[in-house]
C-alpha positions, 0 to 999 in steps of 0.5 A: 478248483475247490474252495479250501479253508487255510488256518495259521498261527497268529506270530511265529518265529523260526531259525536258530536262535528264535528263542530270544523272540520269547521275551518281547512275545511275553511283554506283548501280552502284560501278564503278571503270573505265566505257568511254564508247562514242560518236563523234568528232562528239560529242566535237568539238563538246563533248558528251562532255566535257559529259557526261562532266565530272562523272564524270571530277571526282567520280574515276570512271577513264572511258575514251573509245571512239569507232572506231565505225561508221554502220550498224556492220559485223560486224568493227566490233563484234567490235573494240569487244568485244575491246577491251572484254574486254581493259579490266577495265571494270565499266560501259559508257555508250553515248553517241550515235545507235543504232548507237552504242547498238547497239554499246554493247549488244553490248561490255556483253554480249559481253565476258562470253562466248567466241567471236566476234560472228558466233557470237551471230546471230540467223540463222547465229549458233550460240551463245545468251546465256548472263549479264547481262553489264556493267551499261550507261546508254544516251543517245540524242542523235538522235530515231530509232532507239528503241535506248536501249529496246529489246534488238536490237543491229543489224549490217551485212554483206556484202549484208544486215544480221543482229541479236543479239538478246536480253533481256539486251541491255535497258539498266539505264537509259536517259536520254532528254534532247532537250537532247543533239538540238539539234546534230543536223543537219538531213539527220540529224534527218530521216532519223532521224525518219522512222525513229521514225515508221516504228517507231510505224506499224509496231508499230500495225499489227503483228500482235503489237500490243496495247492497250499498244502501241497506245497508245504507237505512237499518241502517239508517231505523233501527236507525230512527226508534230506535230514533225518538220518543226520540228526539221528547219527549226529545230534549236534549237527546244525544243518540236520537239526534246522532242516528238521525243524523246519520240515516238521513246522511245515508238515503241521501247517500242512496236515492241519490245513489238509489233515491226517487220515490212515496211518495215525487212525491205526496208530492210535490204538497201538498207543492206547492199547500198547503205550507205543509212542505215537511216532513209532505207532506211526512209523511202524505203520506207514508203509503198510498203509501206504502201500495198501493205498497205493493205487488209489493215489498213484501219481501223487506217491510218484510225485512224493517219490521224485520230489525226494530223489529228483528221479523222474525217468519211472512211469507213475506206477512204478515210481509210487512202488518205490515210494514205498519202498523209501519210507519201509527203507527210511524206518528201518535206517532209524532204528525203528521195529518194521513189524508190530511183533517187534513191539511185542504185539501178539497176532491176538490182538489184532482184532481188538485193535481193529474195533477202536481204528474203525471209530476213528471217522475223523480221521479215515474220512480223509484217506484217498481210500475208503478204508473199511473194517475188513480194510484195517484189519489187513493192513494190521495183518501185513504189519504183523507179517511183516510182508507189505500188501499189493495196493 
């Protein structure tokens, strides 16, 4: 067996409830003035000052940033890191869905370095991660995006998307409560679903999985699936909410370690081109790409198929054709478009799409098949058609 390299977070805390561990996790690291980055949404509806409320009475100096952006553009994150050079904090707390998180990590490290965002990415970036930056707690509240565990901070540009990315950008804790998803609506806890299910199917069957991440990938797979059409009809339920947030948690401790490969390289440009969120730019994708891999990875995609039903009487070719035919099913049950013209993409731009895909090396080199240019452009072609390719 292969030697695989395992990274976590430091401390998290997970269950409902976990969000009583903030305070203590704050007194641990003595700061004075904490910069709480979140959105207006949470702060309307209350779930900021509840969060934050024993913070503010025990005399901690909390300021409370909220220009952020869905999908977070690059001038977005460069005024957040400004910002945050300028305020003298010693503790950032990341409050929201995984662009906030995503942006959470990038102020904690940035506002330690010289030069701008664009310096420190990955595919045009000049300059490397240097310290630790400030300290930071992460608090996930959708149950999608695995960015509370993982070390990617994801930026949208003018046609595409780019990442900093490095170890650093590892949160010290991460407190995962279901408690803080209950308001999410249904369109949003969908599509962010879809994209903690996307994150565990990727890592099983990326070529860097391992045991470990098998494991998880697996579990997390197994409780999305259980759960996620739930907590879409009946956002208030505890048992939905709580599987989901613990399959979405696992999922990014799988994909981080294992990494994500096809689905999220073609995603990307319907974010960067058409400002599709990235958990329907994925979900409308996943079974095209599955499907078109599909027998380059035959027996895991039946495994994936009897982990989710315990069915185990189909041969593995025939059990990896109904996987597939689970996840076309499961996006369309949420409520997501199953075809790229139900986003208002016109066939045009497919070969536009196409060129910024074939730049994501990072990702692509994980697929279990090599997916070349002529390779992406027919997978778009079938999520234009709406006709699922023979893999």
């Amino acid at each position: 067996m292969s030697i695989s390299k395992l990274v976590f977070p430091k401390l998290s805390y997970t269950g409902w409830g976990a969000v009583q561990q903030l305070l203590p996790a704050v007194e641990s690291f003595e700061p004075k003035r904490i910069l709480c980055i979140t959105d207006d949404v949470l702060v309307k509806i209350g779930i900021v000052d509840k969060v934050t409320k024993p913070l503010i009475e025990k005399g901690y100096e909390l300021e409370v940033y909220t220009d952020v952006e869905p999908e977070p553009s690059l001038a977005c994150g460069q005024r957040l890191v400004d910002f945050t050079k300028v305020g003298n904090y010693e503790l950032i707390i990341g409050l929201g869905g995984g662009s906030t998180l995503d942006l959470a990590k990038l102020a904690a490290i940035l506002a330690t370095h010289d030069g701008s965002v664009a310096d420190y990415l990955n595919l045009t970036g000049t300059k490397s991660i240097e310290n630790v930056g400030l300290p930071k707690i992460l608090m996930p509240t959708t149950s999608g995006t695995g960015s509370e565990v993982t070390n990617i901070s994801v930026l949208s540009l003018k046609s595409t998307k780019d990442v900093v990315t490095d170890d650093r950008l590892m949160p010290n804790v991460a407190i995962v409560d279901p408690e803080l998803t209950v308001s999410l609506p249904a369109n949003i806890t969908a599509a962010t679903g879809v994209d903690a299910l996307t994150h565990a199917v990727e890592a099983f069957l990326s070529v860097h999985a391992s045991p470990t991440t098998d494991g998880l990938a697996l579990e997390a797979a197994r409780l999305i699936d259980q759960s996620l059409r739930l907590a879409v009809e009946e956002g208030d339920n505890r048992e939905a909410r709580t599987k989901m947030s613990m399959g979405s948690y696992m999922a990014g401790l799988a994909f981080f370690n294992a990494g994500v490969a096809g689905v999220h390289a073609l995603a990307y440009p319907l974010g960067g081109q058409f400002h599709i969120p990235h958990g329907e730019s994925n979900a409308v994708l996943l079974p095209y790409v599955m499907a078109y891999i599909r027998s380059s990875c035959e027996e895991k995609m039946a495994t994936l198929y009897e982990t989710l039903t315990g069915e185990m009487s189909y041969s593995k070719e025939t059990a990896s054709q109904l996987f597939v035919k689970r996840m076309e099913q499961l996006v369309h049950e949420v409520g997501i478009p199953a075809t790229l013209p139900g986003f208002s993409i016109p066939e045009t731009a497919l070969e536009a799409l196409t060129d910024d895909a074939v730049k994501q090396t990072r990702l692509l080199a994980r697929s279990p098949k090599r997916l070349l240019r002529a390779d992406i452009y027919a997978i778009y072609e079938a999520a234009y058609r709406g006709k699922l390719p023979n893999g």
